[in-house]
Structure formats: structure tokens, C-alpha cells
C-alpha positions in Angstrom: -18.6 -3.9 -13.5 -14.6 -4.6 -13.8 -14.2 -7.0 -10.5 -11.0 -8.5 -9.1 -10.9 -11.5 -7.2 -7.7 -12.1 -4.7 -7.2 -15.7 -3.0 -5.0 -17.2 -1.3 -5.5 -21.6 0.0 -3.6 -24.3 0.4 -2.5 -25.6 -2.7 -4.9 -28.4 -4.1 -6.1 -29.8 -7.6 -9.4 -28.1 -8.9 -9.3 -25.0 -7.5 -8.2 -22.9 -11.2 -11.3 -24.8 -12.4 -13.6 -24.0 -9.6 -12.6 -20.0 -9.4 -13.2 -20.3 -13.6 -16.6 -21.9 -13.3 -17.6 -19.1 -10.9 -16.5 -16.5 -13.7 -18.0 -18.0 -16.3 -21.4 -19.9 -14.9 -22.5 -17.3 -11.6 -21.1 -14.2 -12.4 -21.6 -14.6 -16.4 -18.5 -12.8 -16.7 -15.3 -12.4 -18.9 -12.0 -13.0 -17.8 -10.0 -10.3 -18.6 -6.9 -11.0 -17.1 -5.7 -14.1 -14.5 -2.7 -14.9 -13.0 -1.3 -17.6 -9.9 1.6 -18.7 -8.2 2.1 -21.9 -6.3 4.6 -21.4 -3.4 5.7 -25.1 -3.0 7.7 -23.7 0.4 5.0 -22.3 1.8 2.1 -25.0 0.3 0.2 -21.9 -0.6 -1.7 -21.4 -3.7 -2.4 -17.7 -4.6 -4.5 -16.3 -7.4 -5.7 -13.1 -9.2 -8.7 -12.8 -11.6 -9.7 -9.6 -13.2 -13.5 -10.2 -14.8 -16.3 -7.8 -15.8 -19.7 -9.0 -14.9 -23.0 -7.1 -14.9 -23.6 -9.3 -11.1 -23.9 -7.1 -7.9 -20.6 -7.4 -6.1 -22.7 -8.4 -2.8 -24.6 -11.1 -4.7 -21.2 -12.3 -6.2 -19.6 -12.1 -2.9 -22.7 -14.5 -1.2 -22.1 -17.1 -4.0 -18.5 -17.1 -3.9 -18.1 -18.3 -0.3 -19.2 -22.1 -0.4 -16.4 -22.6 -2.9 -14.4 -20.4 -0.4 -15.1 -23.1 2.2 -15.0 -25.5 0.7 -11.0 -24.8 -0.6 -10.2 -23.0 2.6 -9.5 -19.7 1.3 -8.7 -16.1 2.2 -10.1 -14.0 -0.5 -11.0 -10.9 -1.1 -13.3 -9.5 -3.9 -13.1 -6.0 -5.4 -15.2 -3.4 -7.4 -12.1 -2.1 -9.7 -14.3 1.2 -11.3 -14.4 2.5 -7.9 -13.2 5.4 -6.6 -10.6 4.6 -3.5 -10.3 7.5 -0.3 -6.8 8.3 0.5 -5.5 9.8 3.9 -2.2 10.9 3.8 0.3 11.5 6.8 3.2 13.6 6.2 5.9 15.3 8.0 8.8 18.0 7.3 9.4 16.0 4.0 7.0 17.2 1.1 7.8 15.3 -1.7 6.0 12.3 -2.2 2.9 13.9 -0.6 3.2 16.7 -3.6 3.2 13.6 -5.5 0.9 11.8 -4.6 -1.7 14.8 -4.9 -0.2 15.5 -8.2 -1.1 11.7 -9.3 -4.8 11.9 -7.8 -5.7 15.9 -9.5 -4.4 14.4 -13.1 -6.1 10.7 -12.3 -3.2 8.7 -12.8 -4.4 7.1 -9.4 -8.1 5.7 -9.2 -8.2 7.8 -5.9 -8.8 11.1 -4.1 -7.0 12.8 -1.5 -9.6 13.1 1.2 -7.2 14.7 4.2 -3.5 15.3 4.4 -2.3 14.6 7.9 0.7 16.2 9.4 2.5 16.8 13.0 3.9 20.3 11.5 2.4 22.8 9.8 4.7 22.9 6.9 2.3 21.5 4.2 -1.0 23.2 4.6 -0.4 25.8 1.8 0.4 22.9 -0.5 -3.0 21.0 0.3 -4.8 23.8 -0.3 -3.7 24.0 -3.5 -5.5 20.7 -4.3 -8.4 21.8 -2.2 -7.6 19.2 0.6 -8.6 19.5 3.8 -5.6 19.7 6.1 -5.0 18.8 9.8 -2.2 19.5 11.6 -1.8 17.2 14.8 1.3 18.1 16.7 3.2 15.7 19.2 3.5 18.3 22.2 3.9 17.3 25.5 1.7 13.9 25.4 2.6 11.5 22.4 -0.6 9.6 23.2 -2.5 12.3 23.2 -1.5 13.1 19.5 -2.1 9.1 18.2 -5.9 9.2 19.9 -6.4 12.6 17.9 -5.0 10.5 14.9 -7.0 7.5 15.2 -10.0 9.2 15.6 -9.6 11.7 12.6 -8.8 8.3 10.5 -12.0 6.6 11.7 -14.4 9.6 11.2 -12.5 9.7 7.4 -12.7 5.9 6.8 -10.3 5.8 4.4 -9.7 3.1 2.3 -6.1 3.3 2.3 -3.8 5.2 4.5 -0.4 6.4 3.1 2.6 7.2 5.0 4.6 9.7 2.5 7.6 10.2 4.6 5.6 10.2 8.2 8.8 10.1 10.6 6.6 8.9 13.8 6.7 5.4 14.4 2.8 4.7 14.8 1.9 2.5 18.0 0.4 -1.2 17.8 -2.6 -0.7 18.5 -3.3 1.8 15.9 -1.8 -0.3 13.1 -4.1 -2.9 14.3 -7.0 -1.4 13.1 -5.6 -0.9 9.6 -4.5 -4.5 8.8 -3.3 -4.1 5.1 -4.1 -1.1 4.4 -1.0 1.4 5.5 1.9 1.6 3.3 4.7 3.0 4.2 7.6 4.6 2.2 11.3 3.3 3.6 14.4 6.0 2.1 16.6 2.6 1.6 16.5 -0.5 0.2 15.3 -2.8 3.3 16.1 -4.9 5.3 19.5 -3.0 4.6 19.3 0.4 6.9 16.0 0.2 8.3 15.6 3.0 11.1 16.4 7.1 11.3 19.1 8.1 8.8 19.7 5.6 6.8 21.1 8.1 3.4 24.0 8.7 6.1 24.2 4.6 6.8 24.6 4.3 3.5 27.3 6.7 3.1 29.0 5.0 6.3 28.8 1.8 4.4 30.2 2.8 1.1 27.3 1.5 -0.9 27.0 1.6 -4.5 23.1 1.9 -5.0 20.7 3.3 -2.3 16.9 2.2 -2.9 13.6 3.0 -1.6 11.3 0.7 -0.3 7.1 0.7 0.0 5.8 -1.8 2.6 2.7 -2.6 4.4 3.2 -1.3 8.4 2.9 -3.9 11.0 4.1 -3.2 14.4 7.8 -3.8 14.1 9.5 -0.7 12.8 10.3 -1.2 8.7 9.2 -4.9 8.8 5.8 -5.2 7.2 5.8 -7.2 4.1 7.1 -5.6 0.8 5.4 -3.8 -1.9 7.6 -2.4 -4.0 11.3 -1.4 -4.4 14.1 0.3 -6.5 17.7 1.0 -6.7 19.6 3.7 -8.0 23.3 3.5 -8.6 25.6 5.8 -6.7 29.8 6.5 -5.7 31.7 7.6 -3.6 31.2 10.7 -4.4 27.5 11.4 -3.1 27.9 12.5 0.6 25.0 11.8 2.6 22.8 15.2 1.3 23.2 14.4 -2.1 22.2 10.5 -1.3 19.4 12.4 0.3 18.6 14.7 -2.4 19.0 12.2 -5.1 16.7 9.5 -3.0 13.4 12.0 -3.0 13.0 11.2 -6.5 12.6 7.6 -6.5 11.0 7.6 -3.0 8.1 9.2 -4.7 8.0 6.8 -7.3 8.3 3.5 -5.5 5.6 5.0 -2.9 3.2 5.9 -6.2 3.9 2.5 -7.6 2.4 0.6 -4.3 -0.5 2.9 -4.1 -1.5 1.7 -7.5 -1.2 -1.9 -7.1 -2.5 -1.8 -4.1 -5.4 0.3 -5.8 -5.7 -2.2 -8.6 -6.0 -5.1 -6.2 -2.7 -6.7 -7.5 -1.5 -7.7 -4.1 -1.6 -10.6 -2.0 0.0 -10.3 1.9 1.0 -14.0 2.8 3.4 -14.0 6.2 5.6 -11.8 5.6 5.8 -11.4 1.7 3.6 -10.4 -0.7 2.4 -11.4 -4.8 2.4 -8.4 -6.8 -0.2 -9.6 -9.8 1.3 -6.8 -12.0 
């Protein structure tokens, strides 16, 4: 088995030593690939360890926790050769879900596509396509009506990961709530510049000379949740607010594709309001 290990403590002598005795003694494993950073601001210490080991992840998990206690760390530890379940929510826009989909049928993601989840009907030809179930929850009359429906379709899916490819609902608290870490969101600018509705055509206002795209966790405040992944692409005065648009779709798809995979290969760790990408 290929495991990763993700910790976060506060930032002590011995602990590199510990987490390698625990590779190398308990799990009789290889180290494959490690990597750390020591936020002296923060006094955190934060650490990734790739190993393969032929331990139980459950038995590894049960021996790992004294020397979890005993460092006072948040950690998290991960089969790598499995297979992750992907819900998808989608709206008008199509193009990073096509991607996404795209990425999952040729298996450049270790993932599959178990529902795509929209509040129009636009995209249910497309899921088909890729044999994906496909519901289609509309807003109507009673918003909260629509985010029970939601919450209850995600819980009966348990999905390990739920992806927000161009979703324009804001989701309410106490939905997010239950998915701590695991929605990602993709943003069509480079935050915290332009966060909100339209923000090709704040750009444009602005008189920028790159737009971006930006992949986050969600928390509860709109566009805020801690970073994943970002990009920037250069552009003049001479892109009005559909080109920005149209020349935005492309690297909204890939910034969103890039966070799905770390966050599929367990290479991030959330602390506050940043994140370590391990990539």
C-alpha cells in the first residue's frame, strides 16, 4: 500500500525523528517521498510523508496516535491507491465540469464521477455521455427547500470530495459545515482581488493586466476559504469583459483540475486560513 501521512503540531525538536521511526520500525515501510515546513509566524510545524507499507491502514492509524499525543498533532493518514468519489455541482457554465469528467474517463484523476449536481437542466446530456447519474435540483420558490434536497442527495452519495465547477449559488453555513475540507471551489479571478458576481467585468472596470482563477476550500464567508491553487494570464486593454470571459474558461478549468489532484494526492495541509501544498 502507497500511504500518506499529513501533520500539522506545534513546532518542537524530535518530531522528523519520531514520524521516521514510525515509517521505518511500525509500519516497516519506505519513504518514498517527505517534505516540511516550519512557519516560525505561526509556530506551526507541518509535514508530508509519502510511504508504502504492507501494514493495514487501521492498524497503522491505532499505532500512530500515542506519538500524535504525545506532539499534539492534527494528522491525517491516507490510502493513496484508492479510488476517491467525486460529486460535482454545476450550473449554466459547462466547462470545467466537461473537464473534470474528461480527467476522470481518461484517469488523469485517481477518481470517479459519481453524480453531477445542477440547479438547471443544461448539463444532463453531457453526463450521460460519461454514464453519470444526473440530478437536477432547481431553486424555485423556496431556496431552502433546494439546499435540504442537496444535503441530503450529498449524504446518501458520501462523497469523498465535493467539487464546485462554476456552482453560482452561494451554499448556506450549515451545509458547508458538514463538509469541513472537503469542497473546493473554483473563483473566475485571482482572489482576494474581485471576489463576488462578475468579476471578468470588475476586471475590465479596473483596467487590469492579468485576470486569474482561483481554487479554494469553501467556508462560510463567500470566496474566503483557504487557497489551493491559482494562475494568471496576461491580458490588455483590448479584452472587453466577454473576451476576459471567454479567455478565463480555459484556465478556470485547469486551476480547478490542479486542486482536485492535490487534494486527491493528499498534498494539502489547511492551517487558519492558508494552506501547504506538498507538491
Amino acid at each position: 500500500m502507497r500511504a500518506a501521512l499529513l501533520l500539522q503540531c506545534p513546532d518542537r525538536p524530535g518530531i522528523v525523528a519520531a514520524v521516521g521511526r514510525f515509517v521505518a520500525e511500525t509500519a516497516a515501510g519506505n519513504i518514498v517521498e517527505a517534505d516540511q515546513h516550519s512557519d516560525a509566524i505561526a509556530g506551526s510545524f507541518l509535514q508530508r510523508v509519502e510511504f508504502d507499507t504492507d501494514r493495514a491502514l487501521g492498524e497503522l492509524a491505532g499505532a500512530f496516535t500515542p506519538i500524535a499525543e504525545r506532539f499534539g498533532m492534527t494528522w491525517e493518514l491516507h490510502d493513496l491507491a484508492r479510488s476517491a468519489r467525486l460529486v460535482v455541482l454545476a450550473s449554466r457554465e459547462g466547462h470545467c465540469l466537461g473537464d473534470l469528467l474528461v480527467r476522470c474517463h481518461l484517469g488523469e484523476l485517481r477518481a470517479s464521477v459519481v453524480a453531477v449536481v445542477s440547479n438547471h437542466p443544461d448539463h444532463e446530456a453531457l453526463a450521460a455521455r460519461f454514464e453519470v447519474p444526473f440530478h437536477h435540483l432547481p431553486i424555485g420558490d423556496d431556496r431552502e427547500v433546494q439546499e435540504a434536497e442537496l444535503s441530503d442527495l450529498l449524504g446518501r452519495m458520501t462523497p469523498d470530495l465535493v467539487v464546485l465547477a462554476r456552482y453560482m449559488r452561494v451554499l448556506p453555513e450549515w451545509l458547508v459545515e458538514r463538509w469541513p475540507n472537503r469542497m473546493i471551489n473554483i473563483h473566475h479571478s485571482f482572489l482576494p482581488s474581485f471576489a463576488g458576481a462578475r468579476p471578468y467585468a470588475q476586471a475590465h472596470d479596473r483596467g487590469v493586466k492579468v485576470i486569474g482563477a482561483t481554487a479554494h476550500y469553501v467556508t462560510a464567508t463567500l470566496d474566503d476559504g483557504p487557497i489551493v491553487a491559482q494562475q494568471v494570464l496576461p491580458v490588455s486593454h483590448r479584452d472587453d469583459p466577454t473576451r476576459l470571459s471567454r479567455r478565463g474558461r480555459d484556465i478556470e478549468s485547469v486551476v480547478l483540475a490542479e486542486a482536485v489532484r492535490l487534494h486527491l494526492e493528499r498534498r494539502i495541509v489547511v492551517y487558519g486560513r492558508r494552506t501547504a501544498v506538498f507538491d
